[in-house]
N, C-alpha and C positions, 0 to 999 in steps of 0.2 A: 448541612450544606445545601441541600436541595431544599427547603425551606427559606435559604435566604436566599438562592437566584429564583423562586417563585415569589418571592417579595416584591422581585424586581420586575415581576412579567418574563421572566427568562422561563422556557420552559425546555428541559433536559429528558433528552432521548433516555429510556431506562437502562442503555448500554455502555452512558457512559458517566450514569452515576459512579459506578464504585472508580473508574478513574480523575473524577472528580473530586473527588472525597481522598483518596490516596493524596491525589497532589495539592490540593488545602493542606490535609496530616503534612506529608514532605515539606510545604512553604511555612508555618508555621515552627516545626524542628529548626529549619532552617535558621528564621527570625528569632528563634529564642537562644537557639546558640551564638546568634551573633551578638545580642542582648550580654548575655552572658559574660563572650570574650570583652565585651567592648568595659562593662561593668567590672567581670577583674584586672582591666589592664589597667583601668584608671585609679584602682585600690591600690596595684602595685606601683605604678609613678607615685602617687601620692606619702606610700609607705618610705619609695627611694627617697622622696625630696625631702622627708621629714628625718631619715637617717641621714644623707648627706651633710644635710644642716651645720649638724655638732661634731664633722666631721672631720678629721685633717684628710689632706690628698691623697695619703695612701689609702685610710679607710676611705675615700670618696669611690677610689678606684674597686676595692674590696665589694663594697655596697652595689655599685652597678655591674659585677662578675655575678655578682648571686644574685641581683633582682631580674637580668637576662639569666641567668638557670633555670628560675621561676615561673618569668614568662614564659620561657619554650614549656616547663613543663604542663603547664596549665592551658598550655595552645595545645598539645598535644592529649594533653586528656579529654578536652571538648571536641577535639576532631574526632577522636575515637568512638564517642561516647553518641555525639552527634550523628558522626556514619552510621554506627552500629542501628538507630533509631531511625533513620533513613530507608536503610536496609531493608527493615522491620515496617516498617509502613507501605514499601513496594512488593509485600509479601514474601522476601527472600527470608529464610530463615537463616535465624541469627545464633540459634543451638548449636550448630556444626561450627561454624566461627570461632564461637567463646570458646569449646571445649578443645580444638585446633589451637587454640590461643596457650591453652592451660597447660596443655602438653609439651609442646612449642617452648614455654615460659620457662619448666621444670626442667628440660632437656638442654636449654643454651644454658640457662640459668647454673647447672651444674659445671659445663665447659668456659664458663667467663667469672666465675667467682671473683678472682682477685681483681679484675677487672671494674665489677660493680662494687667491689668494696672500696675499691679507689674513688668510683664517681660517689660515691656519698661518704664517703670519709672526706675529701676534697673542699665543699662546702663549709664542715667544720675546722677544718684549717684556716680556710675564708675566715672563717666569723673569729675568730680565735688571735689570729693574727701572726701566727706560726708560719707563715710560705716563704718564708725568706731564707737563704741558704747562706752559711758561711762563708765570709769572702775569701778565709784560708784556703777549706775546700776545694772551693772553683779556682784558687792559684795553682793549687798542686793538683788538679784536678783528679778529683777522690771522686770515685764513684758512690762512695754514699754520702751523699747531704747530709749535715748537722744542721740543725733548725739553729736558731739566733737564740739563746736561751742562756742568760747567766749562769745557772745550775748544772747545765750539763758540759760545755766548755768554758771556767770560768778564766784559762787562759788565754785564749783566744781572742787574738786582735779584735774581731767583733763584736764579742760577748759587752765590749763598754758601749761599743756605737747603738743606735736608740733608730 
């Protein structure tokens, strides 16, 4: 960095190299994360529009529930990921963080099981095409759902509707 504002006839006090150099590291993390988000957003529209296609309106609907799952999780991963490198270049250490994190992870991670089993079992009902709920059920209003499934109510008023 002090190299290329000496290129320029810039000449930098030696107090405030290493804040110079920190905040290049930072605008560059910055610039590549946004590189990054912008690069997988535009994989993922592309992935949508290329499912959608072939798709009838329910799956149209289905496709854009999961291609927003993905985009939040992938914003989220680059934030984190991002921060954390940010952090790390302003000299904070990033050690205590992670291992907060780990801790942190194992401990709700125990107290929400069925919870996260849901949020990713969820997705494969998406793709599958299972979310639909008997319309007998919801008459007599039954607390457990029956999925739309020839084989498991093959009586059932629903079981013929498509």
């Amino acid at each position: 960095m002090n190299a290329l504002l000496n290129t320029f006839g810039v000449d930098v006090m030696p107090e405030l190299q290493g804040f110079l150099q920190a905040a290049w590291n930072v605008l560059l993390v910055v610039a590549l994360a946004w590189v990054v988000w912008h690069t997988c957003a535009r994989l993922i529209r592309m992935g949508q529009g290329r499912m959608a296609r072939s798709a009838s309106t329910d799956q149209a609907k289905r496709v854009e529930t999961i291609t927003q799952m993905f985009r939040y999780a992938v914003a989220a991963t680059i934030l984190v990921v991002g921060g954390m490198l940010v952090l790390d270049q302003l000299g904070i250490s990033i050690a205590p963080l992670i291992a907060t994190a780990g801790v942190a992870g194992i401990a709700i991670g125990f107290g929400v099981q069925s919870l996260v089993k849901d949020y990713f079992t969820g997705p494969r009902v998406m793709l599958i095409g299972k979310g639909k709920q008997c319309l007998c059920n919801l008459k007599n209003k039954s607390t457990t759902p029956a999925f739309r499934s020839p084989t498991r109510h093959s009586t059932c008023a629903c079981a013929t509707a498509t």
